[in-house]
GUTORKOL-355390 format. One record per residue (C-alpha): residue in three letters; x, y, z. Coordinates in steps of 0.05 Angstrom, whole numbers, plus 5000, padded with zeros to 4 digits. Each point is the difference from the previous one (the first is absolute). Layout:
N
ALAXYZ;...
This chain:
470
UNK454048923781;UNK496450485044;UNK492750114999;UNK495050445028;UNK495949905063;UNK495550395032;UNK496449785079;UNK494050415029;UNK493950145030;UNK494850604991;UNK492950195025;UNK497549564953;UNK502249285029;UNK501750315077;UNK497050385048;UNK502550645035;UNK502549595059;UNK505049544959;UNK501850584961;UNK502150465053;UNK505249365037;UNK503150024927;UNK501250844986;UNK505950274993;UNK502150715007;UNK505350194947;UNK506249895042;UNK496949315016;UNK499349814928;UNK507150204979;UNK502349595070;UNK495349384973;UNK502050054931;UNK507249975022;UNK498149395039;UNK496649634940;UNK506850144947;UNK504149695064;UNK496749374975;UNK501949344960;UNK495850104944;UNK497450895011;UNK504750324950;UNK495750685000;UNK494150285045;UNK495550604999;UNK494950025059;UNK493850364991;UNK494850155067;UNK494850444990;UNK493550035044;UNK496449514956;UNK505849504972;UNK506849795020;UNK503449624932;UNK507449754998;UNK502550094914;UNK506249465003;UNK505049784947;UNK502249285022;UNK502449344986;UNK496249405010;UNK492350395009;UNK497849415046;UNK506150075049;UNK499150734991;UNK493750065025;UNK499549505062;UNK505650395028;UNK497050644994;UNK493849815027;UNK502149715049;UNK503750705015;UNK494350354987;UNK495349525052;UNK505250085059;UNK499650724981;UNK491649965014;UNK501449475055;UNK495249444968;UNK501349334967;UNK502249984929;UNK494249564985;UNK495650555024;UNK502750564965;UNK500149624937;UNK492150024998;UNK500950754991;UNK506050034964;UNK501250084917;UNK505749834962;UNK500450084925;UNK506049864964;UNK503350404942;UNK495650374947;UNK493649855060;UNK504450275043;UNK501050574954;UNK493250164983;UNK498349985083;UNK504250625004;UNK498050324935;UNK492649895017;UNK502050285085;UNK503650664967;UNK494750214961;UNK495049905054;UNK496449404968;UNK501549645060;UNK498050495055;UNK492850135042;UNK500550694971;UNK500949754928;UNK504650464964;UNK502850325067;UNK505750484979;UNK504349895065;UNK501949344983;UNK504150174946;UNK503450465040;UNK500949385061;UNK503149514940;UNK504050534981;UNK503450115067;UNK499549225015;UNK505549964931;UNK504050575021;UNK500849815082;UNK502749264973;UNK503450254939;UNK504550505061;UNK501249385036;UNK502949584943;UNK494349475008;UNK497850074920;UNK503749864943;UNK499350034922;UNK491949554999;UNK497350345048;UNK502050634985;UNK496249964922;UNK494249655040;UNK499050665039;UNK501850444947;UNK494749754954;UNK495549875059;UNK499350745005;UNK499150104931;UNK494949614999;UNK496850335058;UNK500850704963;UNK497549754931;UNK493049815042;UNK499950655031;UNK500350364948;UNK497349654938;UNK493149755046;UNK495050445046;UNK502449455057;UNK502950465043;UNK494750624989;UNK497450355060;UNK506049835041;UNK496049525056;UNK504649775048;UNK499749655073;UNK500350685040;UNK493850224960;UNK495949374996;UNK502050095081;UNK496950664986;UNK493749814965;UNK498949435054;UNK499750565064;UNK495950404951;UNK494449384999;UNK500449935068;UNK499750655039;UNK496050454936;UNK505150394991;UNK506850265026;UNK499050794999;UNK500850235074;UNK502849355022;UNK506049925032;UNK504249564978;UNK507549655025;UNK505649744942;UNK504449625030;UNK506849934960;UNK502550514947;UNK502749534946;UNK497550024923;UNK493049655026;UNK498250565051;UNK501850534950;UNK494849654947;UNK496149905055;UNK499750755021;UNK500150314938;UNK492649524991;UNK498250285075;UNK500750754979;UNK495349914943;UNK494649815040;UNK502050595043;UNK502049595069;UNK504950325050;UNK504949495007;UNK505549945052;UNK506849624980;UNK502849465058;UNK507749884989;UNK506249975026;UNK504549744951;UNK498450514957;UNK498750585036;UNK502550434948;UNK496049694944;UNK493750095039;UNK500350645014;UNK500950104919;UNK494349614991;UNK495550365051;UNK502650774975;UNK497349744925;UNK493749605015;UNK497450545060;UNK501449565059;UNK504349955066;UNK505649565028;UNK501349565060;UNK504549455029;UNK498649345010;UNK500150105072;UNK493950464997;UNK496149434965;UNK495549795058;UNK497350765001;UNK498450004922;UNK496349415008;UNK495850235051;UNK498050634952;UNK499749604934;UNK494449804965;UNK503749634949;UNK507049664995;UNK504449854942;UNK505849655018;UNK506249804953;UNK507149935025;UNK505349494989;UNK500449745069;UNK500849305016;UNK496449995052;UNK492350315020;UNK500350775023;UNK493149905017;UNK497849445056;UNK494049765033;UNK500850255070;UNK502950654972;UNK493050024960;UNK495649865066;UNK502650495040;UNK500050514943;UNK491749694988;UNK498750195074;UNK503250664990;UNK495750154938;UNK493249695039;UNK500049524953;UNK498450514941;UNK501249614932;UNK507149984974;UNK501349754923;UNK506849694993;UNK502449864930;UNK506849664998;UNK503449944935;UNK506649775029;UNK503249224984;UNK502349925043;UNK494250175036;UNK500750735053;UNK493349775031;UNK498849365047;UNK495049654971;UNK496249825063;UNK498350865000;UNK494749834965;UNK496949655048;UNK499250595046;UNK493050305009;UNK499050644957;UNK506449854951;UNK498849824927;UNK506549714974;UNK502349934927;UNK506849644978;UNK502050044918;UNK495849384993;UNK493950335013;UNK500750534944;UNK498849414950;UNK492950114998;UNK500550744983;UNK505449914957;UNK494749644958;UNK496050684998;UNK505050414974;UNK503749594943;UNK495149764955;UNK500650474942;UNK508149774998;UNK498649364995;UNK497950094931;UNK507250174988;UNK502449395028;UNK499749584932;UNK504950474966;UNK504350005062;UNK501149264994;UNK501150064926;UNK506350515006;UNK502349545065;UNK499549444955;UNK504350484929;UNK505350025061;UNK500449375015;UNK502049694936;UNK505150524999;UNK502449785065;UNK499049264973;UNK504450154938;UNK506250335043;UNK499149375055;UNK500149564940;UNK506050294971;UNK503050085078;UNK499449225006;UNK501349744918;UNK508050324993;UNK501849725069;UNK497449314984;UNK502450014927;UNK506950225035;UNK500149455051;UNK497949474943;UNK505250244951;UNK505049935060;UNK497849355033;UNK501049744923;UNK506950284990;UNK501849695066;UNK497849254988;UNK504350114928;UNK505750145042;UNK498249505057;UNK500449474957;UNK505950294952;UNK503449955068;UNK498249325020;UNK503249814929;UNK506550285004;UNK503849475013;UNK497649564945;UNK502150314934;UNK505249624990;UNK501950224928;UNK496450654988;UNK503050644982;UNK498750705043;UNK497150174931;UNK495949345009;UNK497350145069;UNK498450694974;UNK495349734954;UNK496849475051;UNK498350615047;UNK498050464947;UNK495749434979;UNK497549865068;UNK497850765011;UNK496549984928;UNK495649435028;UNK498150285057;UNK498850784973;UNK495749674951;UNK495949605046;UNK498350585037;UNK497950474938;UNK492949804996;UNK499850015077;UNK502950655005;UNK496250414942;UNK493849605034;UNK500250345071;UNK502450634973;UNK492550024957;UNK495949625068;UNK493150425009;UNK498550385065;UNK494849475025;UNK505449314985;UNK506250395009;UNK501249945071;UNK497049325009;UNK504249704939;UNK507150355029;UNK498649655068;UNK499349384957;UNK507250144955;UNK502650155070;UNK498349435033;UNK502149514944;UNK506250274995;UNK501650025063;UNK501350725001;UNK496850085076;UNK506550025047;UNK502050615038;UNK503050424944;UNK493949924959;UNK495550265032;UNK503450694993;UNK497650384945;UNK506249984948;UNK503049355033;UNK501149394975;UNK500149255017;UNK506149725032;UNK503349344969;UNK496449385013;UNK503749475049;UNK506049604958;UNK496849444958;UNK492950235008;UNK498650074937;UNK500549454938;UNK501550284933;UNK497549304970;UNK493850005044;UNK493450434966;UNK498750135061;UNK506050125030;UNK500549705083;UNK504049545035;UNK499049504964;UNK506350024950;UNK504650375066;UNK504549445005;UNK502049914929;UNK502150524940;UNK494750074956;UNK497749634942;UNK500350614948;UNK507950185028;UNK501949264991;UNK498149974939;UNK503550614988;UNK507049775026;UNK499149374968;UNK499650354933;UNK506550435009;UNK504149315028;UNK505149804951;UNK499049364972;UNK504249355031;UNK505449824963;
């Protein structure tokens, strides 16, 4: 059987600095997520990095095996000890699991609670995988209902009202530093979604604003013609910073654009004039140690917290009846995984049955001595009547299990059965036949015990149809 598994880490149980060794830029995730469903036990993967979260959504085998392989992928990734990235890490397991990305879609999960753009990041996190064959028929309805879920909150709750995003809390946080932003002059670097929300919050407070970018020259200079401002390369950097009063940075790079000895000598070019640097990046376009440079005033996405607080408090009085529709989708998740795992195990019971009827019908063969084809008809059919009637109560039982037992109790049929070898743990498959003699038709509880010897019940049988001595 396969089951759900989800591995993470956000801003709420890591910092900035552990965050940023695990991002991902989209190619990266598909390249990753290929890596995980190369795996023993990975069967699908959808990778999801964003500036404040990077989660893996899995479908695997054995959850355990699952999951100290991939983090012990995910901690070579960020160069540290599994043991240390497990202090950081999450990993809830089926309908958890499911409610983790129901609750990150609709921005319960985020620093800007009900952020719009993450619905738009899961989105494209599904689709990238989905292109490179690394989903599959689970995690596909996960992220389908996943963005339901994420539109129902939108839209039936005030979460998401006055669209407050990281670019404009990044906004509102030079605005309470420097007094205002009219007549300042201010450098974007990047001109991806981020720099467009964060212009767009720029040329409401009426700030001329000068897009940094090379890899998207082109987008820039669209972004500049419809928020007022000017374009120029990367190369020219140095020379903005010198004339900038404030700096926004947000690119994809690996690596910092932004270094301390750059800074110093751009610091002595400026006389030491104060420079606000706001870096929004993970991972991060601004070396830390800038900061530390006299006259710079240095924000990362973990400083924002504390103004984040400021803005959000009238929607988190819709948070109680964004929970409540996270949790209406959930038990309709619950009731498909329920049915998703019931028919296969009802299937591989029903077929692990007819297989010790014929197991032993075979180990028999030889020892009818007198009975008729029509005879051994009726032995089998009689055999397979058994056996179908055992498993009626069994089988109407899982098919009714409730959503908080269900999974729990088909682990249990599973496991008592025997129903956990390789086949069966594909959805649809079903148990293989046990080893010859393993099982003891005259034994209740079946075993080794009676392996060496027909059983008690068939030679009983035989002795029945024996013709008596003459």
């Amino acid at each position: 059987m396969s089951e759900l598994l989800a591995l993470g880490i956000s801003h709420k149980t890591a910092p900035v600095a552990l965050r940023e060794r695990l991002a991902f830029s989209e190619r990266e995730a598909v390249v990753f997520a290929r890596l995980l469903t190369a795996t023993s036990e990975v069967r699908e993967a959808v990778v999801i990095s964003t500036c404040n979260r990077t989660e893996v959504y899995l479908v695997v085998g054995d959850p355990v095996l699952a999951e100290s392989d991939v983090l012990g992928l995910l901690a070579r990734r960020a160069s540290i000890r599994p043991t240390e990235l497990a202090e950081a890490i999450y990993s809830p397991r089926n309908c958890d699991a499911a409610r983790q990305l129901y609750r990150v879609t609709a921005g319960l999960e985020s620093m800007i609670l009900g952020e719009a753009e993450i619905q738009g990041q899961v989105r494209r996190a599904h689709e990238s995988a989905m292109r490179a064959g690394c989903t599959g028929p689970l995690s596909n309805r996960l992220f389908a209902a996943a963005l339901t879920t994420g539109k129902r909150v939108r839209s039936e709750t005030g979460i998401g009202a006055s669209r407050v995003s990281v670019p404009t809390v990044a906004v509102d946080l030079a605005l309470s530093v420097l007094g205002g932003l009219a007549d300042r002059h201010v450098v974007v670097i990047g001109a991806g979604e981020t720099s467009e929300l964060t212009a767009r919050a720029l040329a409401d407070q009426g700030a001329g604003t000068i897009f940094v970018a090379n890899r998207h020259a082109d987008r820039a200079l669209s972004l500049a013609q419809r928020f007022g401002g000017s374009v120029a390369g990367l190369d020219g950097l140095p020379d903005q910073l010198v004339r900038a009063d404030i700096v926004l940075s947000s690119t994809s790079s690996p690596h910092p654009i932004v270094g301390r000895e750059e800074l110093e000598l751009v610091m002595q070019r400026r006389e030491r004039r104060p420079l606000l640097l706001i870096d929004i990046a993970v991972p991060r376009d601004i070396d830390p140690s800038c900061g530390e440079e006299e006259g710079v005033s240095l924000y990362d996405i973990d400083d924002l917290q504390s103004v984040v607080a400021r803005n959000l408090s009238t929607r988190a009085e819709e948070v109680p009846r964004a929970h409540e529709i996270v949790e209406e989708e959930i038990h309709r998740f619950a009731r498909w995984l329920g049915q998703h795992e019931v028919l296969p195990t009802v299937s591989a019971l029903r077929e692990h049955g007819n297989v010790l009827v014929e197991q032993v019908l075979a180990e028999n063969a030889g020892r009818w001595e007198t009975a008729s084809p029509r005879d051994l008809a009726r032995v089998e059919a009689l055999a397979k009547a058994v056996m179908s009637r055992l498993l009626h109560e069994p089988t109407i039982r899982l098919r009714s299990l409730s959503e908080d037992r269900g999974h729990a109790s088909l682990e249990l049929v599973r496991e008592l059965f025997g129903l956990r070898d390789e086949q069966s743990s594909r959805p649809g498959a079903v148990a293989g036949p046990p080893a010859a003699g393993s099982f003891d038709a005259g034994s209740p509880g079946g075993g080794s015990a009676g392996a060496d010897r027909p059983s008690d019940d068939l030679a009983e049988v035989r002795q029945l149809r024996r013709p008596p001595a003459r």
